[in-house]
Phi, psi and omega in degrees: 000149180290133198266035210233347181286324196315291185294346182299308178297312181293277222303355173296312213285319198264349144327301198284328170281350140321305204258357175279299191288281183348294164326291166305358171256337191266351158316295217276346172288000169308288207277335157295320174307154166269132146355330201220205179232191190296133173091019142289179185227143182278149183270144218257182214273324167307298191307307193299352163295291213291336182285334135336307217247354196247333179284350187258343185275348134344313188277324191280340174324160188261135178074018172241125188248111188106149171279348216020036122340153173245145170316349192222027161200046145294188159332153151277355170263337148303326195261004180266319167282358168271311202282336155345286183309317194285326194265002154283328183275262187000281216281312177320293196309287171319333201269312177328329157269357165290307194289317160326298193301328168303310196297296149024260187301318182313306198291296171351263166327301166283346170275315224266325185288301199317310193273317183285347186301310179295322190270007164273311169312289181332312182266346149314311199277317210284306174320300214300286262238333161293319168303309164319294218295311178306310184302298196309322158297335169249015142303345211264000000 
């Protein structure tokens, strides 16, 4: 591989995990925190149950689908098996058009030599021999 891609790669690498990491962190420092901003009071331990026990039956309800959560500040063990998943379809997919693209080029490139090869000589030799011809004329 070429080196001149390396730093180009890490810092992609370390974007996309930024941005992967972020949500989710700032998800889980959501839900430990108080609710407000200055000249709120955090709400006592009963209160955060009952809101606690009115979001889940909420959630068990017909036609309530999801936590609303995001997919990627679940577990860590959930979200390492989705980027797992993701990163299996993605890399199938890129090698399969690699390997296309190879095969391809493969086919191409020997059929393209075979036939232009000779006809480079041929036109190579017709200049050389036009150029003398010029030279000899303006010798005389």
């Amino acid at each position: 591989m070429n080196k001149a891609y390396l730093p180009a790669l890490s810092t992609m690498a370390v974007l996309m995990a930024t941005a992967f990491i972020l949500p989710g962190i700032q998800t889980a420092n959501a839900q430990y925190t108080g609710g407000g901003g200055p000249g709120t009071t955090s709400s006592s331990v009963e209160e955060q149950l009952k809101l606690a026990r009115e979001k889940t039956s909420l959630a068990q309800q017909q036609g309530a689908y999801g936590s609303g959560t995001s997919m990627v500040s679940g577990t860590l063990d959930n979200t390492i098996l989705f980027i797992i998943v993701l990163v299996v379809i993605f890399g199938g997919v890129a090698a399969a058009f690699f390997i296309k693209s190879r095969g391809a080029r493969r086919a191409v490139t020997s059929q393209s030599t075979r036939q232009s090869e000779p006809d480079w000589k041929l036109e190579a030799q017709r200049y050389k021999d036009e150029l003398e011809a010029m030279k000899r004329n303006q010798n005389r």
